[in-house]
C-alpha positions in Angstrom: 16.0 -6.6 -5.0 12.6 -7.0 -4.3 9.4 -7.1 -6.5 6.0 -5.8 -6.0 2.8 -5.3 -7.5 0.9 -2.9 -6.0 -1.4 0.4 -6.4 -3.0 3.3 -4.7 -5.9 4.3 -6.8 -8.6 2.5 -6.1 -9.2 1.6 -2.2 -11.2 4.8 -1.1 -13.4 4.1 -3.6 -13.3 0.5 -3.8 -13.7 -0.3 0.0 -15.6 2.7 1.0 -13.0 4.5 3.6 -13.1 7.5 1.7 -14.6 9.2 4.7 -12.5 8.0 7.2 -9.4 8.4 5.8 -9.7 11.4 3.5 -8.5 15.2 4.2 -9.7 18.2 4.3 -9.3 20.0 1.0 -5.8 21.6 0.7 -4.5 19.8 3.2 -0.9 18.1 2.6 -1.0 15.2 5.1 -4.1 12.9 5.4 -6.0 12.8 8.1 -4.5 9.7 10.5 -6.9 6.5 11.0 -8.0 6.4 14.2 -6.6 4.2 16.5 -9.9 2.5 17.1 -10.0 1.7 13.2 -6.5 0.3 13.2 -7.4 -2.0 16.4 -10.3 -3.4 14.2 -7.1 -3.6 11.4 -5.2 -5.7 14.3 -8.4 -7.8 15.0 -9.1 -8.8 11.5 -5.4 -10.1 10.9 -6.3 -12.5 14.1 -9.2 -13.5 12.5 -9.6 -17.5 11.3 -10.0 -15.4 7.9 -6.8 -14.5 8.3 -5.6 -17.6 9.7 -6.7 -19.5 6.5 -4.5 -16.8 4.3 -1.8 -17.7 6.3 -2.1 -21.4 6.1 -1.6 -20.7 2.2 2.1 -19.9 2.4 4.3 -22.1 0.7 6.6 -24.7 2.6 4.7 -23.9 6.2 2.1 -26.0 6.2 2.8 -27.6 9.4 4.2 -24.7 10.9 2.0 -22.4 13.1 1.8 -18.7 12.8 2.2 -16.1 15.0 0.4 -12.5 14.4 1.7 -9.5 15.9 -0.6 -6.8 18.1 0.1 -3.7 16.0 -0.9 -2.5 12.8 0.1 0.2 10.5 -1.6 2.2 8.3 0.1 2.3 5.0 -1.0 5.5 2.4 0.1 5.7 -1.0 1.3 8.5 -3.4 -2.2 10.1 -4.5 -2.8 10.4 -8.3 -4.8 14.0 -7.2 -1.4 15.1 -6.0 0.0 14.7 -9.0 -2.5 16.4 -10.2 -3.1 19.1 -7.8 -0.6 20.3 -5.4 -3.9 21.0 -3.2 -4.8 17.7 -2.8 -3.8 15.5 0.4 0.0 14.2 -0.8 -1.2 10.7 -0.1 -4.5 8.4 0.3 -4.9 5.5 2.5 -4.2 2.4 1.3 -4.0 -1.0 3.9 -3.4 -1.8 7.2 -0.1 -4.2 7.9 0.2 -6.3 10.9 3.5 -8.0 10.9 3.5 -12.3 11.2 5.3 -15.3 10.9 5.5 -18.8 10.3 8.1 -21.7 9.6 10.8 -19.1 10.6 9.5 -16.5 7.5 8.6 -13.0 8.1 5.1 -12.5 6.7 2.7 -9.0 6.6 -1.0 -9.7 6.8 -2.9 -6.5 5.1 -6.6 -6.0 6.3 -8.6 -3.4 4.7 -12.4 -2.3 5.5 -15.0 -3.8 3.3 -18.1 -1.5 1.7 -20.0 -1.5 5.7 -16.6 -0.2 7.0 -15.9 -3.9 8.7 -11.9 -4.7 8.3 -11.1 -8.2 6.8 -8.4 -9.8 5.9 -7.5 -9.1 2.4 -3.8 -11.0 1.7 -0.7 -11.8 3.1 2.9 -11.1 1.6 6.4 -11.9 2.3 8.2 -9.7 4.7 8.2 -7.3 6.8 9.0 -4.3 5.1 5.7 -2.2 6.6 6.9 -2.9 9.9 10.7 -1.7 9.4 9.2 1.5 7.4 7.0 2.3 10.2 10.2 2.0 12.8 11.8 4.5 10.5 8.6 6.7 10.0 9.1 7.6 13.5 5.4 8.0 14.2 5.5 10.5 11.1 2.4 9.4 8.4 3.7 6.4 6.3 3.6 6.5 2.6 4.9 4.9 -0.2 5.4 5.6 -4.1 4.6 2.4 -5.9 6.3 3.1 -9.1 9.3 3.6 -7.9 9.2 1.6 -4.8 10.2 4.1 -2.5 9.0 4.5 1.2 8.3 7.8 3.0 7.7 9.7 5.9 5.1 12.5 5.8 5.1 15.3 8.1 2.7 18.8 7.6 5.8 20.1 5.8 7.7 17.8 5.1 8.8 14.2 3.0 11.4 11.6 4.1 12.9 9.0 2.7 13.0 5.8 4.3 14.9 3.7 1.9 16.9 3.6 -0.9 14.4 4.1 -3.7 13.7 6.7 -1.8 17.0 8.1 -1.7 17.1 7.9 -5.3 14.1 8.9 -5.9 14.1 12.2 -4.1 17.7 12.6 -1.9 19.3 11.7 1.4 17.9 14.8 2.9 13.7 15.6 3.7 12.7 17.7 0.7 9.5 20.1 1.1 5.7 18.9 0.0 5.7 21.2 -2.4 9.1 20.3 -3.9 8.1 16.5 -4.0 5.0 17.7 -5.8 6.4 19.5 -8.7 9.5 16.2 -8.6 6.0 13.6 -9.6 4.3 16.2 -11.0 7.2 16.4 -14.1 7.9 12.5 -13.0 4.1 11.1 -14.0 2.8 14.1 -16.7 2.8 11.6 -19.3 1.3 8.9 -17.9 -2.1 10.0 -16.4 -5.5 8.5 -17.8 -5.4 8.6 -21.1 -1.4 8.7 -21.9 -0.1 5.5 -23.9 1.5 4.2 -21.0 -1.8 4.2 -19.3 -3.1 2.2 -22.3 -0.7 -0.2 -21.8 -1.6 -0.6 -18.3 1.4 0.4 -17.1 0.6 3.9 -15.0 1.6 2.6 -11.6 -1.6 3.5 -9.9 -2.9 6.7 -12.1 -5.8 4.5 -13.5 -7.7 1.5 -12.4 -8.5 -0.1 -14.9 -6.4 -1.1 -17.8 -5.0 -5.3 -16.7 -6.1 -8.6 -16.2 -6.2 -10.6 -13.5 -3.0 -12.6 -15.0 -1.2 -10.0 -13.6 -1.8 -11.5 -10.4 0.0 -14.2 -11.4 3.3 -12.8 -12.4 4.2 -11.2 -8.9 7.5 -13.0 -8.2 10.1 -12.5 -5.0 7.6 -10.6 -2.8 4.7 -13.1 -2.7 1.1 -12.4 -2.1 -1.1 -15.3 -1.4 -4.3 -13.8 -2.7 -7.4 -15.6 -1.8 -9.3 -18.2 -4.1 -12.2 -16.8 -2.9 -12.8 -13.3 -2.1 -15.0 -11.8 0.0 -15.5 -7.4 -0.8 -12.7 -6.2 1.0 -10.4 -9.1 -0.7 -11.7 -8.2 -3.9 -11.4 -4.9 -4.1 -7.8 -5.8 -3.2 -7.1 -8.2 -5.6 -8.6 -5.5 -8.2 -5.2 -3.0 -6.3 -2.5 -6.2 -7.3 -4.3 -6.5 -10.7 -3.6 -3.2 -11.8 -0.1 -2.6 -10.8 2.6 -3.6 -13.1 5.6 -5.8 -11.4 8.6 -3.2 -10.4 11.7 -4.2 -9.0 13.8 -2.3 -6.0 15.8 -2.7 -2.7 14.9 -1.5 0.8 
């Protein structure tokens, strides 16, 4: 079992990439990032930015860390498409680059800043971007926070790629339009405004009910969030902040 904090919501608007990454109306599947972008993704995580993140993980200090040359682009489960069966199914949300050091797998997730420059923005335990994007099979990667399931997106189509995933929606690819009406009925009572949105609880569907002692309770999956935080790390800290901690296996 795994636990994650982690939300969707705000990073178009918070980092500015709204144009970059955002579809044409009606569209299903978001519009890729360009492989230039995610290159800039890959040069951030080599950055000493990133290198200083790293040095932050617990019981490696005197280990040295390795970064791989890939990134992915991770999207997330887009509150419009709960919404709105119009709107793009998901919205961009990081870029992961796998790592490692001390014998751990680590992720480093770089995201642009408000002038569209990638930094460095935190670095968690695992690897699970990197073994989603494997099973994506070059289909558009997305996950759904709340319930910790991971996706594959084709024009048509949604995937499961683990077993909240399974759970979530069955063994088999379902159609956009069927895994639309499944969190359409799944999250109608808790959009803006909805007590569990009051209590800060609505898994991406509003940015702004927590505190940033929410940060602090993220247990197995650790993030290292920076002390100091430059735009892009901030506007990331403000995704951690506003998830609540769930718990699932992939």
């Amino acid at each position: 079992m795994r636990r994650l904090l982690r939300c969707a919501a705000v990073l178009a608007a918070g980092l500015g990439f709204g144009l970059a990454c955002a579809a044409p109306a009606g569209a299903a599947v978001p519009q890729p990032v360009a492989p230039g972008e995610l290159s800039k993704a890959t040069s951030a995580a080599h950055s000493p930015d990133a290198a200083r993140l790293l040095a932050k993980v617990p019981g490696t200090a005197k280990a040295a860390a390795s970064v791989g040359s890939d990134s992915h682009a991770v999207y997330a489960l887009n509150p419009a498409f709960v919404r709105d069966a119009s709107a793009p199914v998901a919205t961009f949300w990081y870029a992961a680059t796998a790592a490692s050091k001390g014998g751990q797998a680590l992720t480093v997730f770089t995201a642009p800043d408000a002038s569209g420059a990638w930094k460095p923005v935190n670095v968690a335990t695992g690897n699970t971007e990197a073994r989603m994007a494997t099973a994506a099979d070059g289909a558009l990667l997305f996950t759904e926070p709340q319930v910790g399931a991971w996706y594959a997106l084709t024009a048509g189509q949604v995937r499961p790629l683990n077993p909240s995933a399974v759970k979530s929606i069955g063994a088999k690819p379902i159609t956009v339009a069927a895994y639309q009406d499944l969190v359409s009925h799944r999250y109608s009572d808790k959009q803006p405004g909805s007590t569990y949105n009051d209590l800060g609880m609505a898994g991406g569907y509003d940015t702004t009910a927590a505190t940033q002692s929410t940060v602090a309770a993220a247990t197995s999956r650790n993030y290292i969030v920076p002390i100091s935080a430059g735009a892009g790390a901030a506007a990331f800290a403000l995704l951690l902040v506003v998830r609540r901690k769930m718990s699932y296996s992939d």
